[in-house]
C-alpha positions in Angstrom: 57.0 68.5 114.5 56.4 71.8 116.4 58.2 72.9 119.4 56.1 72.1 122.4 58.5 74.7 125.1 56.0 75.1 127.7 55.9 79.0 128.5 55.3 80.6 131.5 52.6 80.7 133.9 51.3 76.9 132.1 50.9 73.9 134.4 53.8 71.6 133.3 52.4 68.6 132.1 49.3 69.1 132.5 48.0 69.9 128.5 50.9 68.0 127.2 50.3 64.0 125.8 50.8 60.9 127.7 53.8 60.2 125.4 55.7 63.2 126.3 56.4 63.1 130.3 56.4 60.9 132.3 52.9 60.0 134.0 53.1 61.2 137.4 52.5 58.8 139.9 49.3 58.8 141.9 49.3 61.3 145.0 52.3 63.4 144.2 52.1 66.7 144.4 52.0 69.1 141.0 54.3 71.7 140.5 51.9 75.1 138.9 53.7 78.2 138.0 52.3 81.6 138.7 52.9 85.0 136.4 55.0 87.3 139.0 53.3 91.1 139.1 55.6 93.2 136.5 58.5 95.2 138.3 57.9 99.0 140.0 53.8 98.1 140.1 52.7 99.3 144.0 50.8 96.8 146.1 47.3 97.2 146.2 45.8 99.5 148.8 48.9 101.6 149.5 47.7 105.0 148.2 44.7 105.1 150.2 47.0 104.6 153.3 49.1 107.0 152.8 46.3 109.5 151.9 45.2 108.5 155.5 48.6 109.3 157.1 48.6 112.6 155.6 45.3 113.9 156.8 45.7 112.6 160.3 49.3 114.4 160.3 47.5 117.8 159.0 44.8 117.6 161.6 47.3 117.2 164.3 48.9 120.5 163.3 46.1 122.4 162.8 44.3 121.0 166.0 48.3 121.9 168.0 47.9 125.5 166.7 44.4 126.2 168.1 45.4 124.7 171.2 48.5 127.1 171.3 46.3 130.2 170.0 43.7 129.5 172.8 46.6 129.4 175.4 47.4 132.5 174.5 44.3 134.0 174.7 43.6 132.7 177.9 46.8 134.5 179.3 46.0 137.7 177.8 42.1 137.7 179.5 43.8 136.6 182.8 46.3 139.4 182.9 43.9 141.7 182.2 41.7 140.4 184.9 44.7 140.7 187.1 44.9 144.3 186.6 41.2 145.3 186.5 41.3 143.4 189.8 44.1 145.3 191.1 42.5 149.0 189.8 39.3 147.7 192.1 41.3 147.5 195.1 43.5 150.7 194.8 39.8 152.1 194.3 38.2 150.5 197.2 41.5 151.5 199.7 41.2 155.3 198.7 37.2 155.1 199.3 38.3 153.5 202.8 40.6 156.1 203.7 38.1 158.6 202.8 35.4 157.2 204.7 38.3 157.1 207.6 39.1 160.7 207.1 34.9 161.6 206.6 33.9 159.9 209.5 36.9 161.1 211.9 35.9 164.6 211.3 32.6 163.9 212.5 33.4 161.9 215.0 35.4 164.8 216.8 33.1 167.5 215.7 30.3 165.5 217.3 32.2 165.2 220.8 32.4 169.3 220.7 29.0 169.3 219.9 27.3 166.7 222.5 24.6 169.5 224.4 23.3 170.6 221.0 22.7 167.2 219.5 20.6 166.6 222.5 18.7 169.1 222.2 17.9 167.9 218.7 17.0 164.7 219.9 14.4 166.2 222.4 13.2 168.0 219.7 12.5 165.2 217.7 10.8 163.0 220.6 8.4 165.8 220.8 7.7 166.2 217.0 7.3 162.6 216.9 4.7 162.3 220.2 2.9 165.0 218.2 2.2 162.9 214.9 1.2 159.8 217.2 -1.1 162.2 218.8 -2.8 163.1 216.0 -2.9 159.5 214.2 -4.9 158.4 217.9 -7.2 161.6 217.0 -7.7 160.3 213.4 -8.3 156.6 214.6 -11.3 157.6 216.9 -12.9 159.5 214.4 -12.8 156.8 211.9 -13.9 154.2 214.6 -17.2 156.1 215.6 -17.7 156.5 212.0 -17.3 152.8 211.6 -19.7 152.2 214.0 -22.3 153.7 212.9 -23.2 156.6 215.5 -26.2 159.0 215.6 -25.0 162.9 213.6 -25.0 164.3 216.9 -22.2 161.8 218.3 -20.2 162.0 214.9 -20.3 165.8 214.9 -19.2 165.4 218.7 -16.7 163.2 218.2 -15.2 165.6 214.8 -15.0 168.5 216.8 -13.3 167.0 219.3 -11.2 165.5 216.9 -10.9 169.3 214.9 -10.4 171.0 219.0 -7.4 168.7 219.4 -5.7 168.8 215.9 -5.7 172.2 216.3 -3.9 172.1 219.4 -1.9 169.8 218.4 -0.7 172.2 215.0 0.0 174.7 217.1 1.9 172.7 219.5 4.0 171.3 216.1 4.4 174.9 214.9 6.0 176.0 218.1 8.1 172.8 218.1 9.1 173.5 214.4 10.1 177.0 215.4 12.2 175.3 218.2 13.8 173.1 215.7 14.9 175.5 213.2 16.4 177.4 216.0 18.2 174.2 217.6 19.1 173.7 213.8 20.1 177.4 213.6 22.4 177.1 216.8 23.4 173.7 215.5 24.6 175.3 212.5 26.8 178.5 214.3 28.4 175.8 216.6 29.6 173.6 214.0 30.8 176.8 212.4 32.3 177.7 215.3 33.7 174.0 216.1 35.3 173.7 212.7 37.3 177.0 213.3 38.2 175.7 216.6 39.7 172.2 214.9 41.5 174.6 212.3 42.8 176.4 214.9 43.9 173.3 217.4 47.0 172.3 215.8 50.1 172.4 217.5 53.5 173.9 215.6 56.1 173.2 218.5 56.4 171.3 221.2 55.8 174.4 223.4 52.3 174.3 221.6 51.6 171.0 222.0 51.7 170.5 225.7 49.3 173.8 225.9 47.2 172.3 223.9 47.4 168.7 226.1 46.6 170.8 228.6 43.6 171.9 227.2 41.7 169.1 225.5 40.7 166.0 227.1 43.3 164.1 224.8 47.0 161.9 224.7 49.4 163.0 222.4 52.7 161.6 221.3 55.3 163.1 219.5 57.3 161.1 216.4 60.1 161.8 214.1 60.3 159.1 210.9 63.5 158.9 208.8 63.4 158.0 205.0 62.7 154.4 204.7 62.5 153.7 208.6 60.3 153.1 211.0 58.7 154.2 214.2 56.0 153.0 216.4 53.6 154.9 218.2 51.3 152.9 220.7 50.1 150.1 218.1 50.6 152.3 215.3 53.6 152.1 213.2 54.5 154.9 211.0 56.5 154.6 207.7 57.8 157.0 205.5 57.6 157.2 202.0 58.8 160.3 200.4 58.6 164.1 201.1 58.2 167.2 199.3 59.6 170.2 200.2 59.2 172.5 197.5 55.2 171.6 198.1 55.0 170.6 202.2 53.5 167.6 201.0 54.4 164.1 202.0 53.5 160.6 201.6 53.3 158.2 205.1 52.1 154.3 205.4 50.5 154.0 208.7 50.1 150.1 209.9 47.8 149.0 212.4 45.4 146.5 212.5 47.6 143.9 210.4 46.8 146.4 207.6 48.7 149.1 205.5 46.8 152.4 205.3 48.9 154.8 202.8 48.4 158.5 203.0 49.6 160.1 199.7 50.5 164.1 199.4 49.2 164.9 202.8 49.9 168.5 203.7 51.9 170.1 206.6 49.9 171.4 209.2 47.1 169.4 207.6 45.2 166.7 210.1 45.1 163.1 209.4 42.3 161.0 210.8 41.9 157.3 211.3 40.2 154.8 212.9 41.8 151.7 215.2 40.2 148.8 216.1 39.0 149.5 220.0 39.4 153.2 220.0 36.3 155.2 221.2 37.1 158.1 218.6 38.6 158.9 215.7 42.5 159.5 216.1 44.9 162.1 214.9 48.1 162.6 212.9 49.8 165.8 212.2 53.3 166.8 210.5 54.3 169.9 211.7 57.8 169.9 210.4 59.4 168.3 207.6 62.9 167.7 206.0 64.3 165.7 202.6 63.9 162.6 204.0 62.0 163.0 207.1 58.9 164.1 208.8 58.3 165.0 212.4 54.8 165.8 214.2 52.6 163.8 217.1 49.7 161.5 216.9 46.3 162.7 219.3 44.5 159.5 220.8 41.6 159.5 223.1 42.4 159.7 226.6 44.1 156.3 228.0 44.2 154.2 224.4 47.2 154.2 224.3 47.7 152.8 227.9 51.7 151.7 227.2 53.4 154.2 225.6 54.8 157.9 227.4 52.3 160.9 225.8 54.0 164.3 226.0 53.6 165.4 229.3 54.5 162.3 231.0 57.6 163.0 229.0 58.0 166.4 230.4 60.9 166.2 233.1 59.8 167.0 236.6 59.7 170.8 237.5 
């Protein structure tokens, strides 16, 4: 009779006859064997997971790099924001301190000037009552016209209108000819006034009290070091660097809670500026200069600076 072995994964007893086991008694459990998966096979849904792993990893990178590059880009667009910035403000500063230096030379041309700016201004008053004249002329002729009236009273009222305009252009052409000669004498004293501002500079301190003496004007004398500073009423002068070969020099004047540089100035060469409060423009001038320092006064209008000695105060008593 055959071998009846049972093999593997088969339900022991199960397919067998009554004769060969023993019958199991009712309610106990059956033992059933299960094939095992063969050896090295990978459990099911691991490569999928892994494939997941990987992606998310490589997105992580690439997504760290463009957060890096971007970083980088950022920096560079601020820095050079940063220094267009910086360029508009050096820009703005020099067109400061030439608006300071424009309107300072105006400012003490106009005070030599004061007489012939008035008669400009009474010239213009009487040009301008002249064109009002003449619109009041034009309005009544366009009113009678509006209103209708006979030839007679039109023709009236136009020559009226025509008698008056004409008086009125000849008037205008004398005050023209007035004009261009206040002009013309406007002219020939601002001439005249810039050779006189050339002129007023002080070399020495012999010069500079004549010249006190003179204008209606304080001035205070300074000498700066290299890389020190002096103070002059509330301005504070610094000194920057000099030039000698050239006569040039560079000084940082501070007033206001503000720096105002003046680069490559010239010797002999006036420096205006304006401070808060002062009626005028005021003054710097370097008349002599070293290697490392400068010296010169500063002209204020009269009484500014009410706390500090001007130079002939500091003149000892005869």
């Amino acid at each position: 009779m055959a071998d009846k072995t049972p093999g593997p994964g088969t339900m022991f007893g199960l397919n067998e006859p009554t004769q060969s086991a023993p019958s199991t008694p009712a309610g106990a459990p059956q033992v059933v064997y299960v094939q095992a998966p063969p050896p090295g096979a990978a459990p099911s849904g691991g490569g999928g997971m892994r494939w997941l792993v990987g992606l998310l990893l490589a997105l992580s990178v690439v997504n760290l790099i463009l957060v890096l590059y971007s970083r980088s880009e950022l920096k560079t667009i601020a820095s050079k924001q940063t220094d267009q910035l910086d360029l508009l403000t050096r820009r703005m500063d020099n067109s400061d301190e030439r608006y300071a230096q424009l309107r300072g030379q105006f400012q003490v041309t106009s005070e030599k000037l004061g007489m012939t700016e008035q008669e400009l201004s009474r010239a213009h008053a009487v040009a301008a009552d002249i064109e009002k004249k003449q619109q009041q002329a034009v309005q009544q002729l366009n009113a009678a016209i509006a209103q209708k009236a006979s030839a007679d009273d039109v023709s009236k009222v136009q020559a009226d209108a025509n008698s008056k305009i004409g008086g009125l252009s000849t008037d205008l052409a004398g005050t023209r000819k007035d004009l261009d000669s206040a002009k013309s004498e406007f002219a020939n004293a601002l001439s005249g006034t810039k050779g006189e501002l050339s002129g007023a500079i002080a070399r020495s301190h012999d010069e500079l009290v004549a010249l006190a003496h003179k204008t209606d004007r304080d001035y205070f004398e300074f000498n700066v070091a290299k890389k020190r500073t002096q103070k002059v009423g509330t301005v504070t002068l610094q000194l920057q660097k000099t030039d000698t070969k050239k006569n040039v020099f560079t000084v940082n004047l501070l007033f206001d809670d503000k720096p105002h540089v003046h680069r490559d100035r010239a010797m002999d060469d006036p420096v205006y500026f304006y401070v808060q409060g002062a009626p005028s423009a005021l003054e710097l001038v370097v008349n002599k200069m070293g290697k490392d320092s400068i010296s010169g006064y500063i002209s204020t209008p009269k009484g500014f600076f009410s706390n500090a000695t001007n130079v002939l105060a500091a003149r000892p008593s005869a």
